[in-house]
C-alpha positions as CSV (number, residue, x, y, z in Angstrom):
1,X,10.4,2.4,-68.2
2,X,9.5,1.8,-71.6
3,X,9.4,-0.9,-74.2
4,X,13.4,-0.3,-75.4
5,X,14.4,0.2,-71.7
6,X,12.7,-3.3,-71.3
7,X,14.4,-4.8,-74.4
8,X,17.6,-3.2,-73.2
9,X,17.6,-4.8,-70.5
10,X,16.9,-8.1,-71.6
11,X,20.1,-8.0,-73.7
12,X,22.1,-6.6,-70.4
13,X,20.8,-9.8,-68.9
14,X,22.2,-12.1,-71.4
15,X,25.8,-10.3,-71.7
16,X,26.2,-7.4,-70.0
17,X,29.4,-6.7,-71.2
18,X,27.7,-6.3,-74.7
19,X,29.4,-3.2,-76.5
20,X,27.1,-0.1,-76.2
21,X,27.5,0.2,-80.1
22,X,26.1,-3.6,-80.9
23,X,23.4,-2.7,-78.2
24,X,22.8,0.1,-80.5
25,X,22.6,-1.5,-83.9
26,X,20.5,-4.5,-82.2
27,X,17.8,-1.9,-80.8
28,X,18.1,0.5,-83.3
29,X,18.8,3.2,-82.0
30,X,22.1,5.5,-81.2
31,X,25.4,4.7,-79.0
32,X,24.2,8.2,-77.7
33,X,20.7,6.4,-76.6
34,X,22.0,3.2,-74.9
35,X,24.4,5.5,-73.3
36,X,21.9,7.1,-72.0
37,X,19.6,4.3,-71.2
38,X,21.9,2.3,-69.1
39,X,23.3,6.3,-67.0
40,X,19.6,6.8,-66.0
41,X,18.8,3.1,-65.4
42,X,21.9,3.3,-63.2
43,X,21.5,6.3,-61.6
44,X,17.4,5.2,-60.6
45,X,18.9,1.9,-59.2
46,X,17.2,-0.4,-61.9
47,X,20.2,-1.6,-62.8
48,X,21.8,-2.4,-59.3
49,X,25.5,-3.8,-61.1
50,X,26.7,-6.0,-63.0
51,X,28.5,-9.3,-62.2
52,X,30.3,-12.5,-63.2
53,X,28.4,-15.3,-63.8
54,X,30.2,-18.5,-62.9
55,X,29.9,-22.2,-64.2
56,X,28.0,-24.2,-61.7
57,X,30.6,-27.1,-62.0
58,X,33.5,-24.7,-61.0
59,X,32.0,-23.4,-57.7
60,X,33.3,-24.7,-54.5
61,X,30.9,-28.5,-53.7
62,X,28.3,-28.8,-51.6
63,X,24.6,-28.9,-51.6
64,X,22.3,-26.8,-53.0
65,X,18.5,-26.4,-52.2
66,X,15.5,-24.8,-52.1
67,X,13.0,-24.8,-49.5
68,X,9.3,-23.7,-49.7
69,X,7.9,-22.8,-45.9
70,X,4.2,-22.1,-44.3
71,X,4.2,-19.4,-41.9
72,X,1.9,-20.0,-39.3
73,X,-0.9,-16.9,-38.5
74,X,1.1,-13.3,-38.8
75,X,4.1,-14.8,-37.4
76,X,5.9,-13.5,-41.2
77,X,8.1,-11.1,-39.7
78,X,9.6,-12.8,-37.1
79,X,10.6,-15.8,-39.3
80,X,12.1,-13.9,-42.2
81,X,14.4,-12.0,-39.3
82,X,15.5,-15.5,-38.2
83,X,16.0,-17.4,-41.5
84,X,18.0,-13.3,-42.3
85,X,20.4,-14.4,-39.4
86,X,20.9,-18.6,-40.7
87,X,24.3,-18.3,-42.2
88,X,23.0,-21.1,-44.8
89,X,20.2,-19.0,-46.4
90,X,21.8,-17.5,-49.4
91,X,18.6,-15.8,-50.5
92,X,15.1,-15.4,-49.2
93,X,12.1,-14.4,-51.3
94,X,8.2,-14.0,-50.2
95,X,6.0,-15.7,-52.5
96,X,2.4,-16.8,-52.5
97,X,-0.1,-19.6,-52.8
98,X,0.5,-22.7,-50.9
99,X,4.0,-22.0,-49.6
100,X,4.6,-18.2,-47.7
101,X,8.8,-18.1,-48.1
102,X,11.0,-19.9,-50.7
103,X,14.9,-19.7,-49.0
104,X,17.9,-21.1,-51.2
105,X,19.9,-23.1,-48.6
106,X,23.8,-23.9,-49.1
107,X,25.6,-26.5,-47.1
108,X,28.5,-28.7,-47.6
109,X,27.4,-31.9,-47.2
110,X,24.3,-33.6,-47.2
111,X,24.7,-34.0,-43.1
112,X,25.2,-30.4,-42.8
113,X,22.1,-29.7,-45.2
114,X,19.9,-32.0,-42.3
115,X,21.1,-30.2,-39.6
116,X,20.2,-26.8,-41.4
117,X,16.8,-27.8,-42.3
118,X,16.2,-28.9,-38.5
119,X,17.3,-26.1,-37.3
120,X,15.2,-23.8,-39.6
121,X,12.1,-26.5,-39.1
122,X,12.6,-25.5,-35.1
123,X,12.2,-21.4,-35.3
124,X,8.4,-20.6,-33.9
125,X,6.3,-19.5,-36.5
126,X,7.3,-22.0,-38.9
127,X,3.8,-24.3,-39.7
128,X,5.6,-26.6,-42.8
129,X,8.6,-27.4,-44.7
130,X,9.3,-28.6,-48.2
131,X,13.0,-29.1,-49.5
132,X,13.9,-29.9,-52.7
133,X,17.9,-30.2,-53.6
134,X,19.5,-28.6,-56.3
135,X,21.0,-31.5,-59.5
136,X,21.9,-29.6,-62.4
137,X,21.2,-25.7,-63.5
138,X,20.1,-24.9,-66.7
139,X,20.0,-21.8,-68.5
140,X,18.1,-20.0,-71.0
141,X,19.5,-17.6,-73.5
């Protein structure tokens, strides 16, 4: 990938239903290009899709959060295939420094949030726990 793949993207990110032609004009370069660009970014699975992005405030309620978790010793493996089975975790990303995993957790209430976070605080392996719920989502373009 090079520098206008990189700023191609970037504008894909903020609207990807951008025209290929404004694309075009904003990057200078041809429709022909872009076209290209995005069949071969597609085709090598750097672009994965394309999807809807919906207002925070019209989603279904219920609780949001994120929550930062220790592994104890090599015991990695066995927790991500756990928290991969907890029907709350949304999303599940390995990360470094103090915290090993950072899970986005969705309940619908805050009782239903305790009850996921004890349940996820009880799978072996897990050494500490730090939850922090979503208020409000901001967003840069």
């Amino acid at each position: 990938m090079d520098d206008l793949d990189h700023q191609l993207l970037a504008l894909l990110r903020a609207d990807a239903r951008t025209a290929t032609a404004t694309l075009a004009k904003k990057l200078g370069v041809s429709r022909g290009t872009i076209a290209n660009r995005i069949a071969r970014l597609e085709a090598s699975g750097v672009i994965l899709g394309y999807t809807a992005q919906v207002r925070s405030d019209t989603e279904p309620s219920g609780i949001r959060a994120w929550m930062s978790i220790a592994v104890e010793g090599d015991k990695t493996r066995d927790v991500v295939k756990r928290l991969l089975g907890e029907p709350s975790v949304r999303s599940l990303h390995d990360t470094n420094g103090r915290w090993d995993l950072l899970a986005e957790v969705h309940a619908a209430s805050i009782a239903e949030l305790s009850e996921v976070l004890e349940r996820i605080r009880k799978i072996k392996g897990i050494g500490n726990t730090e939850t922090s719920i979503h208020l409000q989502t901001f967003r840069l373009t």
